[in-house]
N, C-alpha and C positions, 0 to 999 in steps of 0.2 A: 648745214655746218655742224661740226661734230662740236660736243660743248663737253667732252671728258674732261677737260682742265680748268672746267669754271665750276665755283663754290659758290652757293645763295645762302648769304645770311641775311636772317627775318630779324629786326629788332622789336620782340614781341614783351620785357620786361616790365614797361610803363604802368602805374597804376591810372592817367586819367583823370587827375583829379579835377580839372573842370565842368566832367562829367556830372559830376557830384552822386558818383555811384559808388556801390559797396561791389559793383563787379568792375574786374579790370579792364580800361578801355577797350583789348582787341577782340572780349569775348561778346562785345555789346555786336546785337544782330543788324545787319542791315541787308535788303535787299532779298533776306528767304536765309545768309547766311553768316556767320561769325565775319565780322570784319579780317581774321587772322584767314579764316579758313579761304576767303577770297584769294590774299596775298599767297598763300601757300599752291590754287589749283592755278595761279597767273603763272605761277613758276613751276610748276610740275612738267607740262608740257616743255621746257628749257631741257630738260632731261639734263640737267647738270650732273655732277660725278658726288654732290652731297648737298642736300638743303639741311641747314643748320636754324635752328630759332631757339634766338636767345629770348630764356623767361625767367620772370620774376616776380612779380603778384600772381599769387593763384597761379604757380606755376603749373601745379599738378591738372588746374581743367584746363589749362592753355594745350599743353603736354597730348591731353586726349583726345582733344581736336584735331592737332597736326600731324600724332605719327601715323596715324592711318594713312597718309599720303607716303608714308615716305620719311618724312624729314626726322631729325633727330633734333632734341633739345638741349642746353646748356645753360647753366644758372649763373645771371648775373646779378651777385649779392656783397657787397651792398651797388644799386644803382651808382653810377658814377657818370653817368652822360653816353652821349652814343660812341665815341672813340672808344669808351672803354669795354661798352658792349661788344665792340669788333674786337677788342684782344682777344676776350674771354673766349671768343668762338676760334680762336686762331689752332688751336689743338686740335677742331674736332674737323677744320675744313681741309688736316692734310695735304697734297703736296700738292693742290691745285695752283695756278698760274695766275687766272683772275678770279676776282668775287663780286659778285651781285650784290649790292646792300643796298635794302631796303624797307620800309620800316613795316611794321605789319598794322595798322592802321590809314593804307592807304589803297582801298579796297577796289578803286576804280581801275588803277593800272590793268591796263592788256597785254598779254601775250606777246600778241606782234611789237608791241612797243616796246617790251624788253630785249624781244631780239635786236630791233634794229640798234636802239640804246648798244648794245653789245656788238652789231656791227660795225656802229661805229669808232667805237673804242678799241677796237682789232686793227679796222681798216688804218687807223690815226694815231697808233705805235703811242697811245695817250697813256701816261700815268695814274690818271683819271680824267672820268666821263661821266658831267653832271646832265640828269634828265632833267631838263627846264621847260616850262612854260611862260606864253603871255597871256597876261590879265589884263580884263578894265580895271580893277580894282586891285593893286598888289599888296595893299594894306594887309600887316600883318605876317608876311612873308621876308626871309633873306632874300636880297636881289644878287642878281647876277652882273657881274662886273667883265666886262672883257677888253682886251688890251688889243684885238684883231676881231674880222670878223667870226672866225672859226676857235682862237684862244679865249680861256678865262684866264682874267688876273687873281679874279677874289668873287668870293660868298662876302656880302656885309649884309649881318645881321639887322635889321628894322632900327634897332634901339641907338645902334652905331651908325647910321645916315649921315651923309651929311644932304643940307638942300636940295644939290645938282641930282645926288643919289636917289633922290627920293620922287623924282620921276623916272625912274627905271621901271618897265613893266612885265620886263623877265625874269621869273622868280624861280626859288632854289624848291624843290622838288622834295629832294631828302632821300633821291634817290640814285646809284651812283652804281656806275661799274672800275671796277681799281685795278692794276697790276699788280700782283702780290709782291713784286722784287722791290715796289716805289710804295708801296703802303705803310708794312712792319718800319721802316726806316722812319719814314717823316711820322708815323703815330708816334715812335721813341721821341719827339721832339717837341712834341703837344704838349704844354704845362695847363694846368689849372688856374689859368689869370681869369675867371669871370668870379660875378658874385655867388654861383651856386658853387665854385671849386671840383666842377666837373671836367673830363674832356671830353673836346668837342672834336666828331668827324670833319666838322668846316676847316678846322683849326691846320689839321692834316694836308687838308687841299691848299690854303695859302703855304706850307711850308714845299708843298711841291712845285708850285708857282715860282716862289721864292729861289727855289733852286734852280730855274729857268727849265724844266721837266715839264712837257705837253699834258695841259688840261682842257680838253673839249667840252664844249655845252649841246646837248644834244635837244631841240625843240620838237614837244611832245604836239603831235597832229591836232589832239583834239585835251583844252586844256584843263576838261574835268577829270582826266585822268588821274588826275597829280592832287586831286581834294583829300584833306588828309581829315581826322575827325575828332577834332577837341570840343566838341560840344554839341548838345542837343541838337540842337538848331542844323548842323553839319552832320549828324546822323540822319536827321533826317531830307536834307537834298539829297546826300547819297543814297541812300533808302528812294528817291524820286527818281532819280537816275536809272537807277538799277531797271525799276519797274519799266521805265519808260522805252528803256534797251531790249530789255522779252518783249515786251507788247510789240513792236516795231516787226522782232524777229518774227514774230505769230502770225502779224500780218502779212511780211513780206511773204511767207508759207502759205499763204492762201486763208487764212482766217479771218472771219470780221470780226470786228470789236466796235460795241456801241459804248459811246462816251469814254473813249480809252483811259481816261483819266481819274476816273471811279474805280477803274477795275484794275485789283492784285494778283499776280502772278510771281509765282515761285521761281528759280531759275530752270530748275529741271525738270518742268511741266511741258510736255509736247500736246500736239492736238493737229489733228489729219486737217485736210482740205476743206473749206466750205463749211466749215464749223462754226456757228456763232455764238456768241458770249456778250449777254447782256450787261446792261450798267449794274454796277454796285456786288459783280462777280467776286468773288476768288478762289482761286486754282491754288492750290498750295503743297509742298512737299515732292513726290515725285509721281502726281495724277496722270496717268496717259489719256487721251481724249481720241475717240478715233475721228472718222471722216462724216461730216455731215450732222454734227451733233450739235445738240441746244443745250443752251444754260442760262436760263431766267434770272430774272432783275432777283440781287439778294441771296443769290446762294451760294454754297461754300464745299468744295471738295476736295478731300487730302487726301492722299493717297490713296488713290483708286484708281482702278483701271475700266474705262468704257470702251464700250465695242463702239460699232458705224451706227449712224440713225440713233442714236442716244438722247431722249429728250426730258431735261430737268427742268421741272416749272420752277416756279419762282417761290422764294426763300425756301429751299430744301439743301437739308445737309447729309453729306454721307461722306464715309469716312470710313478707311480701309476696307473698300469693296469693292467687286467687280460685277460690272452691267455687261454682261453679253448686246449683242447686236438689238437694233429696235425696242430697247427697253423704256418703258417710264416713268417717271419718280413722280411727286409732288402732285400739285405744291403742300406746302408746307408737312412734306416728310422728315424723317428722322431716321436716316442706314447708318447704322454701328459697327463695328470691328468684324469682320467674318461673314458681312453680308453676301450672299452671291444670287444674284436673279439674273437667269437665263434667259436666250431668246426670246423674246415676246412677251415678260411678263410685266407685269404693272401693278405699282404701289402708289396708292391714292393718298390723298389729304389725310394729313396729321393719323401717319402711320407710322412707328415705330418697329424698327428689326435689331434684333443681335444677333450674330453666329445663325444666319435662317437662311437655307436654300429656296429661291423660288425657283417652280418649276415650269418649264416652257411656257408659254400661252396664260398662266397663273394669274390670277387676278386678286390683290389684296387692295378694294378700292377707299376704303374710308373707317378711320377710327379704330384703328386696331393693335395689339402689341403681339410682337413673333419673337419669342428670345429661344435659341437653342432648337429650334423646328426647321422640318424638311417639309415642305408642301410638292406634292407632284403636278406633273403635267397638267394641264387645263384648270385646275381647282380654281375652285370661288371661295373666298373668305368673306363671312357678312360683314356688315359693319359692327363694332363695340368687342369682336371677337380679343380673346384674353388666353392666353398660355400662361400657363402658373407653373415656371419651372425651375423656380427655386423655394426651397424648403427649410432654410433658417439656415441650412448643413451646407448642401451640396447643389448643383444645377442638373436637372434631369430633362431628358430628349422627347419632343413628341412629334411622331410622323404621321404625315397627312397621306395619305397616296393620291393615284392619279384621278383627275376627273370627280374629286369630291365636292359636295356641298356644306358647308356650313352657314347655317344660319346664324343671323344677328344676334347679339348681344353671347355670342357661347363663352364658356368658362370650360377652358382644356385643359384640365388638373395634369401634368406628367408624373412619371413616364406615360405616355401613353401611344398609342396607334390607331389611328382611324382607317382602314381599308378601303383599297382603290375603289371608284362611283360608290360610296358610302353618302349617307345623308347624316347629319347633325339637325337635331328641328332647334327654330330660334328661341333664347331665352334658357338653354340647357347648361346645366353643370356635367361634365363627363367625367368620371374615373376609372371608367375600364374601358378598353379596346372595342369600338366598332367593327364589327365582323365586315368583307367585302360586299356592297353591295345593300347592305345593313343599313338601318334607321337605328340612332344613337338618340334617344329622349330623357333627357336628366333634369324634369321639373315635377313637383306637384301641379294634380290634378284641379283641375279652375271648376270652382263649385258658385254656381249661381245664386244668389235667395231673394225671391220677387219683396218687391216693399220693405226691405229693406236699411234703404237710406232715410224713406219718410219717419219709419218708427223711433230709426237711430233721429230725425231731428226733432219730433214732437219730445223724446224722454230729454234729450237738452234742456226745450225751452220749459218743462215742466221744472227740472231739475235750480233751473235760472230765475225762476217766475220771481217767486217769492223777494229776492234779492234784487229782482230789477222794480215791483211795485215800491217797494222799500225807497229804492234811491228815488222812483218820480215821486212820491210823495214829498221829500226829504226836498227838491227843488222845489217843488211848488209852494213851499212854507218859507223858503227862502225869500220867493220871490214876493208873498204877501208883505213880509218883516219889511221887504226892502223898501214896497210902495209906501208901506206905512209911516216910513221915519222921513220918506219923504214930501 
């Protein structure tokens, strides 16, 4: 169904204050993403004719989250309640027919549920079409009042119940599809009768009621859709939610997941067939995971991309980089920004990379730092090996070629080059280029000298003597003094 005549306004101005935050409610994260920016991709797919979000705290970061989708913003200053928020947007939603309003801190909403929401508000010629849910618990909520089983008469607000009212378990959403020709009219009729002397979008809907004008309740399939987020505690079930919705997807895709409930996932993290993902994981940001890959208890990968046969031991992080096929991390590595190791290569325990190409088959197995280095095909990196490629100034390159050795403990001053089957001997400092093929040795010479240590301890205890007969004497006159007074 073609939606060029419907307008979605976001009511994104609110600052939140039972947040008890200095950021505005819609920008607090939940789920991998801004609570607004949720509400904004549920409606993008509507392909509506203008998404409209109205802002007002921290307009300007609300602003930079949204228009990348699409939507345009409008300031409503000073806050005056949600009715008023819908005027303000009235200019910029042009000559649309209906409007989607709905508030941008209500992140669980889906797609399909807005359509239908809007199918049936078409199908049911409604002036408006409230999205409702039922609760165990509706504490806290507007209920829903209806005079039929398909009519509403009224939204009453919580505080305005009476008794009978207050076992109703259908509650007001805050989420609404309107006719533009039955909106502007009864919003003109909306006074400021509460104690904040706002108006209220409720206020609108009793006056269309009123006017004997179809109001439809449209009940939402599944009722966490409709969780909106005034507090901690509601960020984070949402935030539970969210998680729980990808993990589900992951697995329906063929993924195992151990202890699902440990483990975080981002929304736009894929991961192939047969993949498993231990406890205490998280994937985050937009990781791709191919087919058949591991990822140990504790580790954490953002934005990267792994080939098939990818295996992460446990607690290893890496982060903007890409694992070609059969590659292995960990445990306890550390991949930085610009990592890329190739087919078959392999980074051992508490190994550190930035900006480092590993090359095919490459082996960097334990204790080492690679910032700004290309290692080629087959190489061996010993352990405790060091690039030193920054110089107070600037970061400088050193390349390894193919089928090198490096010995342990090496110090690789850049710039520098070490030449394909080059050898590095253990315990070297290098600053110039190893030729191919070439032995690189950058230590002093190990000079032996027999007897030695014995000489070095007899001139000690000579040096000592004196001072140590000194103190036993000094006790043993102690100890006579002592027997004596006793």
């Amino acid at each position: 169904m073609s939606n060029n005549d419907l307008a979605v306004i976001i009511l994104a101005a609110g600052k939140g204050t039972r947040l008890k935050s200095s950021l505005a409610k819609v920008l607090h994260p939940a789920g991998g993403r801004t609570l607004v920016e949720h509400v904004v991709r549920s409606c993008e797919a509507l392909k509506a004719r203008e998404t409209v979000v109205v802002v007002g705290h921290q307009a300007e970061q609300v602003a930079a989250v949204v228009e990348p989708f699409g939507a345009v913003t409008v300031l409503q200053q000073p806050q005056n309640g949600t009715g008023h928020a819908v005027q303000v947007a009235r200019r910029a939603i042009g000559r649309a027919k209906f409007a989607l309003v709905l508030p941008g801190d209500a992140p669980l909403v889906r797609t399909d549920t807005l359509r239908a929401l809007i199918t049936t508000h078409r199908n049911g010629h409604a002036a408006a079409t409230i999205l409702s849910a039922v609760v165990a618990d509706p504490s806290g909520y507007g209920r829903i009042v209806r005079k039929s089983e398909t009519a509403v008469s009224a939204i009453i607000e919580e505080s305005q119940l009476t008794d009978e009212q207050r076992d109703i378990n259908e509650i007001n959403s805050a989420i609404y599809c309107f006719t533009i020709e039955s909106l502007w009219p009864a919003l003109a009729q909306v006074k400021p009768n509460n104690k904040h002397r706002e108006l209220y979008l409720t206020d609108a809907i009793a006056v269309m009621s009123a006017k004997g004008e179809t109001v439809l309740a449209q009940v939402a399939a599944d009722s966490r859709e409709v969780l909106g987020c005034n507090t901690r505690a509601d960020l984070a079930e949402v935030d539970r939610i969210f998680r729980e919705w990808k993990r589900n997807a992951l697995m329906d895709a063929g993924v195992t997941i151990q202890f699902p409930e440990t483990v975080l996932i981002d929304p736009e993290v894929t991961a192939g067939e047969d993949t498993v993902i231990e406890a205490g994981v998280q994937l985050l940001g937009k990781t791709k995971l191919g087919a058949r890959c591991t990822v140990k208890t504790g580790s954490v990968v953002l934005d990267s991309a792994l080939g098939d046969d990818v295996k992460i031991e446990t607690h290893s992080w890496v982060m903007e980089s890409r694992l070609e096929n059969g590659v292995t991390v960990g445990p306890f590595a550390r991949l930085r920004t610009g990592t890329h190791v190739k087919a078959g290569g392999r980074i051992g325990n508490f190994v550190e990379t930035k900006k480092a190409v590993i090359g095919e088959n490459a082996k960097v197995p334990h204790l080492t730092y690679l910032g700004d280095a290309k290692v080629g095909a087959k190489s061996n990196i010993g352990a405790g090996t060091i690039t030193c490629n920054y110089d107070g100034f600037q970061k400088h390159p050193t390349t390894i070629g193919k089928g090198v050795f490096i010995g342990s403990d090496s110090v690789l001053v850049a710039p520098l080059r070490i030449g394909d089957h080059a050898y590095v001997a253990a315990g070297s400092t290098i600053t110039e280029n190893v030729p191919d093929d070439g032995l690189g040795i950058g230590r002093g010479r190990q000079v032996n000298k027999p007897g030695w240590a014995a000489r070095k301890r007899r001139e000690l205890a000579a040096a000592l003597g004196p001072k140590k007969s000194s103190r036993r004497s000094n006790r043993r006159k102690s100890r006579s003094k002592t027997r004596r007074r006793k």
